[in-house]
Residue frames as a rotation matrix with the C-alpha (Angstrom) as fourth column:
UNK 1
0.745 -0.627 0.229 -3.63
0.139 -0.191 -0.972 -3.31
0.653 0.755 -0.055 1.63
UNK 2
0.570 -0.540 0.620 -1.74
-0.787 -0.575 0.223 -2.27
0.236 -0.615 -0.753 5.00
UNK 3
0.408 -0.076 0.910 -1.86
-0.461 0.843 0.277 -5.73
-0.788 -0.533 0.309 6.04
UNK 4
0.738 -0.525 0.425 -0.04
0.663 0.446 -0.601 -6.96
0.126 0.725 0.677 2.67
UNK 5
0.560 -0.667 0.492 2.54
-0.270 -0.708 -0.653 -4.40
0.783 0.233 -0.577 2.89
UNK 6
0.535 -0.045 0.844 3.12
-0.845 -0.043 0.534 -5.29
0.013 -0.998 -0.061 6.62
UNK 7
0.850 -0.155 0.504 3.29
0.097 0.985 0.140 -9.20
-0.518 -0.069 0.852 5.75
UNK 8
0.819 -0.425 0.385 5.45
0.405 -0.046 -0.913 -8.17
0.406 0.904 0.135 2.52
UNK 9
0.321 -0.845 0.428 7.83
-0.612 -0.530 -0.587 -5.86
0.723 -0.074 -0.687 4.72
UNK 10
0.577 -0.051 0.815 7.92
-0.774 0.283 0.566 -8.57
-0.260 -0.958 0.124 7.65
UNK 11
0.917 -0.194 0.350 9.04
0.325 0.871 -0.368 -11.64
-0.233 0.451 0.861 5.06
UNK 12
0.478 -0.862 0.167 12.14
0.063 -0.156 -0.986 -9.19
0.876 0.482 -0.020 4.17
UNK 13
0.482 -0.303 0.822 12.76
-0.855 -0.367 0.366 -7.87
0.191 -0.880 -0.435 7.40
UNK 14
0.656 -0.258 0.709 13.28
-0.029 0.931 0.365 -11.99
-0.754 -0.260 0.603 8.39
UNK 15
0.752 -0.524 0.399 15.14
0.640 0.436 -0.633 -12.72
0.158 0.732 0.663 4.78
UNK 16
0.476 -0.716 0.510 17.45
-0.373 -0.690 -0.620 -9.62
0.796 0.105 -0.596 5.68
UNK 17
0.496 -0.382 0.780 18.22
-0.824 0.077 0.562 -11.01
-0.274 -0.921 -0.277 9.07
UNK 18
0.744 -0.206 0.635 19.18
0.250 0.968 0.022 -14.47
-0.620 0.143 0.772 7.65
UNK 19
0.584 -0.755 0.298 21.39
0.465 0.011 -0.885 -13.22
0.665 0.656 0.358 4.72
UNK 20
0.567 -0.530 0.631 23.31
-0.604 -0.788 -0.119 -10.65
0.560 -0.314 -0.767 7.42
UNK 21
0.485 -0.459 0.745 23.79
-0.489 0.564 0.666 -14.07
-0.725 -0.687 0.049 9.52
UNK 22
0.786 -0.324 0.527 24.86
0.544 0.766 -0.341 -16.17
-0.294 0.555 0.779 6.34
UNK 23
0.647 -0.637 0.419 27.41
-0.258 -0.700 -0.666 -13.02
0.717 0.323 -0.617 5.46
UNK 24
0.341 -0.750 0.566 28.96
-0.747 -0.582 -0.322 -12.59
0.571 -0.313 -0.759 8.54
UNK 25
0.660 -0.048 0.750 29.14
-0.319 0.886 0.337 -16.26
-0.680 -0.462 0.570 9.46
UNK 26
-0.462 -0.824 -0.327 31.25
-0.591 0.011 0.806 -16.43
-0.661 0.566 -0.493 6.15
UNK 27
-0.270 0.440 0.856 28.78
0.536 0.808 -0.245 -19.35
-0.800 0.393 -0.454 4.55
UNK 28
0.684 0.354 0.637 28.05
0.726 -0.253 -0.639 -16.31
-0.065 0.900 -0.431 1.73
UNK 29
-0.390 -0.881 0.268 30.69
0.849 -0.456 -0.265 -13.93
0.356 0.124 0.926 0.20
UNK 30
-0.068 -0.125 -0.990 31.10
0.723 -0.690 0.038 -10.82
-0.688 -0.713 0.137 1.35
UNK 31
0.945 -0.041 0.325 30.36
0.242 -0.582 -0.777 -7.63
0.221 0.812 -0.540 -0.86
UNK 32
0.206 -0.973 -0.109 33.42
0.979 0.203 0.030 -5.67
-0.007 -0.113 0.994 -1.88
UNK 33
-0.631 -0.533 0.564 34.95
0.315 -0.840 -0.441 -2.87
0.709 -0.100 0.698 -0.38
UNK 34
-0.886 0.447 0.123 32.10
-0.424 -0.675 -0.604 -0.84
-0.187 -0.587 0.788 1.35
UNK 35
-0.213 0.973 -0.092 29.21
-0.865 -0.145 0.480 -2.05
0.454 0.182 0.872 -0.12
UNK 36
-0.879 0.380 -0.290 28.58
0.470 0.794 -0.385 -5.32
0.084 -0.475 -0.876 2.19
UNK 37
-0.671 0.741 0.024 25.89
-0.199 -0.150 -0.968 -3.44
-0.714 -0.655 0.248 3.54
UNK 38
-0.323 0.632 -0.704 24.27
-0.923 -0.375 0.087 -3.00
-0.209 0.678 0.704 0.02
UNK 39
-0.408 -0.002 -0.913 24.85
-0.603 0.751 0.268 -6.49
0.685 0.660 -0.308 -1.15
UNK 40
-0.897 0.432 -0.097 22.91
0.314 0.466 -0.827 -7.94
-0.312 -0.772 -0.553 2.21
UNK 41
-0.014 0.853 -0.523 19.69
-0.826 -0.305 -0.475 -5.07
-0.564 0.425 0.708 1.09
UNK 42
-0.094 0.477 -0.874 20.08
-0.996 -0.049 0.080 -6.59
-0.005 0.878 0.479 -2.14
UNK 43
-0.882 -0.108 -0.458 20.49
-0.209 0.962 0.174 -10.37
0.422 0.249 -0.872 -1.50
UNK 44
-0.774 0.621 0.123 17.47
0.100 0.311 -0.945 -10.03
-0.625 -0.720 -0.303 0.98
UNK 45
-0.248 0.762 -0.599 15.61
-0.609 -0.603 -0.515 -8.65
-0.753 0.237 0.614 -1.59
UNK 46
-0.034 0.348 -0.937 16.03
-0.873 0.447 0.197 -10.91
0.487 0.824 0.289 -4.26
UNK 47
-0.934 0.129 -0.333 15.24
0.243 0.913 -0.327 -13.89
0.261 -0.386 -0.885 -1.86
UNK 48
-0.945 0.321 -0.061 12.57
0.008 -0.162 -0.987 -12.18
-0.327 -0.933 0.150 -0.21
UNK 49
-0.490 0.386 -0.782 10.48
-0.845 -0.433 0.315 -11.36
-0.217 0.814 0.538 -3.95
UNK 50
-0.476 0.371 -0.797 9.66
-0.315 0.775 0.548 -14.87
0.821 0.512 -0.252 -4.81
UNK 51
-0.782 -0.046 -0.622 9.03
0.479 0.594 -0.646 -15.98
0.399 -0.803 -0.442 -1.38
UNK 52
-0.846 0.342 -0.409 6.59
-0.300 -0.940 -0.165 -12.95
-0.440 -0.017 0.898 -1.19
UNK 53
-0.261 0.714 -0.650 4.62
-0.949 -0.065 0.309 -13.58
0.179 0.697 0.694 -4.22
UNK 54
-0.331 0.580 -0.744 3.88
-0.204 0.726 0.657 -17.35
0.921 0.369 -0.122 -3.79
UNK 55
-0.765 0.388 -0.514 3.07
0.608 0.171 -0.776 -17.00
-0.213 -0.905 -0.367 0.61
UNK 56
-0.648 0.512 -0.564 1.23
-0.272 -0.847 -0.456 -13.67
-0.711 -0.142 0.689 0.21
UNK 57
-0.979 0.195 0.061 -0.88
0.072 0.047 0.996 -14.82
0.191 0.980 -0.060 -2.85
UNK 58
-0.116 0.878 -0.464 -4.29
0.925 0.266 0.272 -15.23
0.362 -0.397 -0.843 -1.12
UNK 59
-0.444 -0.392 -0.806 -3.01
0.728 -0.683 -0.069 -12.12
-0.523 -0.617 0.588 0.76
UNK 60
-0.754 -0.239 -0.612 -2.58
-0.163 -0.835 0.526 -10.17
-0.636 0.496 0.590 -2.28
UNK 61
-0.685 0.700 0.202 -5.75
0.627 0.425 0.653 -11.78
0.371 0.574 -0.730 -4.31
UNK 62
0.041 0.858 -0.512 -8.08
0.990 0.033 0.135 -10.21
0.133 -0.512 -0.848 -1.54
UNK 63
-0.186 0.201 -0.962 -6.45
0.330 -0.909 -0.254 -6.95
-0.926 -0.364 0.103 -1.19
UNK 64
-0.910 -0.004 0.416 -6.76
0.396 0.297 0.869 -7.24
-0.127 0.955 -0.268 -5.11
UNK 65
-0.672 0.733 -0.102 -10.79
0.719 0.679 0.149 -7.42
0.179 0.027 -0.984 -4.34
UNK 66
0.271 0.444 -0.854 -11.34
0.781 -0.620 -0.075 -4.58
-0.563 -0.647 -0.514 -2.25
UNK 67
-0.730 -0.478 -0.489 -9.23
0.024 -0.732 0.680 -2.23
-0.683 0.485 0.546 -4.50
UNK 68
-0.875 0.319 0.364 -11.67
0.483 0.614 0.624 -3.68
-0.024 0.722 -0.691 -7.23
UNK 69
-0.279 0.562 -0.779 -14.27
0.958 0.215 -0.188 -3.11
0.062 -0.799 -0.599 -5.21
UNK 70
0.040 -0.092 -0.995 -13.54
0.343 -0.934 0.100 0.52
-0.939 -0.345 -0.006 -4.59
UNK 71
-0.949 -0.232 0.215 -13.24
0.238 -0.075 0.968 0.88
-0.209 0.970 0.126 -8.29
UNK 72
-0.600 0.747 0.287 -16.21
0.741 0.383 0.551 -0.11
0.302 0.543 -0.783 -9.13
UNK 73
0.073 0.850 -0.521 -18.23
0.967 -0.190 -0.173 2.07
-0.246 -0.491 -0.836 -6.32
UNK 74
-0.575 -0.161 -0.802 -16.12
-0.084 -0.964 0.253 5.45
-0.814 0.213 0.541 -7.41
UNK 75
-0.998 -0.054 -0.037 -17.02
-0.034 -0.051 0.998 4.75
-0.055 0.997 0.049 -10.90
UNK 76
-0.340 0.927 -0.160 -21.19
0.940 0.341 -0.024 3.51
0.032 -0.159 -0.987 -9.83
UNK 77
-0.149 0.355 -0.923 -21.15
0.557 -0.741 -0.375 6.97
-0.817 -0.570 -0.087 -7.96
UNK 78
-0.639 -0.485 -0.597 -19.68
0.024 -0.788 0.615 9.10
-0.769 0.379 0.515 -10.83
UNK 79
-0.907 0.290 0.306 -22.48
0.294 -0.083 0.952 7.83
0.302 0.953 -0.010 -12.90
UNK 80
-0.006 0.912 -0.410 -24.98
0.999 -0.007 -0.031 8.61
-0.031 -0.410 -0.911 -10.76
UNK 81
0.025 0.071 -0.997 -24.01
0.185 -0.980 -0.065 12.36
-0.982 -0.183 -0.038 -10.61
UNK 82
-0.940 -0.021 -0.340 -23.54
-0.268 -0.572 0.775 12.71
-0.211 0.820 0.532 -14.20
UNK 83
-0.278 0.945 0.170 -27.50
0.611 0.038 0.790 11.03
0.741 0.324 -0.588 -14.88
UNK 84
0.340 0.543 -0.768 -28.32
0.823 -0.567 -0.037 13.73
-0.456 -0.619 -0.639 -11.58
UNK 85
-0.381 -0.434 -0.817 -27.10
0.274 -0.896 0.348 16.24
-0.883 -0.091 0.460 -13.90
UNK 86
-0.951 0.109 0.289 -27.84
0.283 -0.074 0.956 15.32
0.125 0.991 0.040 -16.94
UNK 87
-0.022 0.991 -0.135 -31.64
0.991 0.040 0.130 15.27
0.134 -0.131 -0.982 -15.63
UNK 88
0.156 0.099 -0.983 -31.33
0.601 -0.799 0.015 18.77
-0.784 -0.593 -0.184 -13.95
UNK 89
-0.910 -0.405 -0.086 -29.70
0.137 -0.492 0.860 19.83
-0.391 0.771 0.503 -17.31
UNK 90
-0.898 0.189 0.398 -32.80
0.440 0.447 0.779 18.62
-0.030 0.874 -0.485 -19.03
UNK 91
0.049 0.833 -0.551 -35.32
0.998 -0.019 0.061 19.70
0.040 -0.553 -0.832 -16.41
UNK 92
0.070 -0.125 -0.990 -34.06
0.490 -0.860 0.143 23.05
-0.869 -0.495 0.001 -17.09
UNK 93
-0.982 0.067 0.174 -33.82
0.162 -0.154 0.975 23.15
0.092 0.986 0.141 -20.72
UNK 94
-0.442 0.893 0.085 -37.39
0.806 0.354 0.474 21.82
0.393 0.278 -0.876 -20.65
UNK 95
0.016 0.446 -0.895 -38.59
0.930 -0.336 -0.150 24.71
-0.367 -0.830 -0.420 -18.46
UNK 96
-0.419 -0.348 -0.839 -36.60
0.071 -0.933 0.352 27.18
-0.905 0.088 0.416 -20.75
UNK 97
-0.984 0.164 0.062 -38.54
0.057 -0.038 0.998 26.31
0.166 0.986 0.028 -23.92
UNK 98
0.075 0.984 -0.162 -42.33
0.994 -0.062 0.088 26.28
0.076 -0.168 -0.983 -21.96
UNK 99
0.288 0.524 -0.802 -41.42
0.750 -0.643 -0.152 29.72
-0.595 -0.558 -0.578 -21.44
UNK 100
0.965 0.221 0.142 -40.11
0.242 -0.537 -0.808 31.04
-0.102 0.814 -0.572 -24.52
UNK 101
0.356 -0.934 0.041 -36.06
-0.910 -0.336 0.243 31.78
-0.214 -0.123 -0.969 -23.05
UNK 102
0.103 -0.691 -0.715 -32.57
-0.479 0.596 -0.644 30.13
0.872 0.409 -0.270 -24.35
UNK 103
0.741 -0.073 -0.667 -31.00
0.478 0.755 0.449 28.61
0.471 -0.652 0.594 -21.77
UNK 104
-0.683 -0.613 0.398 -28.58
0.474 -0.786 -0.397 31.60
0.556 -0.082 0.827 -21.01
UNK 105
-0.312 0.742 0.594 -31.60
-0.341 -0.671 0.659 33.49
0.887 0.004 0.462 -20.93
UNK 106
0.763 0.638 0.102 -33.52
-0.225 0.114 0.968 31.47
0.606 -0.761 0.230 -18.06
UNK 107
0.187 -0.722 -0.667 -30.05
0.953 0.299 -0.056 30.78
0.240 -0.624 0.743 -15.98
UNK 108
-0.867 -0.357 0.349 -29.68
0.248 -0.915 -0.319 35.32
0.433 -0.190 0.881 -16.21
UNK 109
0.229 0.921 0.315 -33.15
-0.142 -0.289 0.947 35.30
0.963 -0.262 0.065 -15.03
């Protein structure tokens, strides 16, 4: 995921340098008043978005995978502790009825 972010902040970084040369070379208007600076952010950005999504695709597919990936194993785990509880639950029920106590009862014991 670092490595997509990296690739993703490296493709603006370039598209910002190019629109700041196409501004101040004159070949693109100029924002107005103060905001030049903004309207360079924002022209890189909306060049940089498409140009993003269709290099980085493979990029982003894989860090896609691993995220996935992690999903899955949080979610494997979490059932495993709830059947290691549920069993202990049961194994303790089962213990409190051979001996005659609620379950309250054999947990105050």
């Amino acid at each position: 995921m670092l490595r997509y972010t990296l690739m993703r902040l490296g493709i603006f970084v370039g598209c910002l340098v190019v629109v700041w040369a196409l501004v101040y070379s004159g070949l693109v208007p100029r924002g107005l008043g103060d905001s030049n600076g903004l309207w360079i952010v924002l022209l890189a950005l909306l060049i940089s978005a498409p140009i993003s999504f269709v290099v980085l695709r493979g990029e982003r597919d894989r860090a896609s995978e691993r995220i996935v990936r992690r999903v899955e194993r949080a979610k494997a785990n979490l059932e495993a502790n709830r059947t290691q509880e549920d069993a202990a639950d049961d194994t303790a029920r089962a213990q409190g009825q051979t001996t005659g106590q609620t379950p309250g009862q054999a947990q105050a014991s």
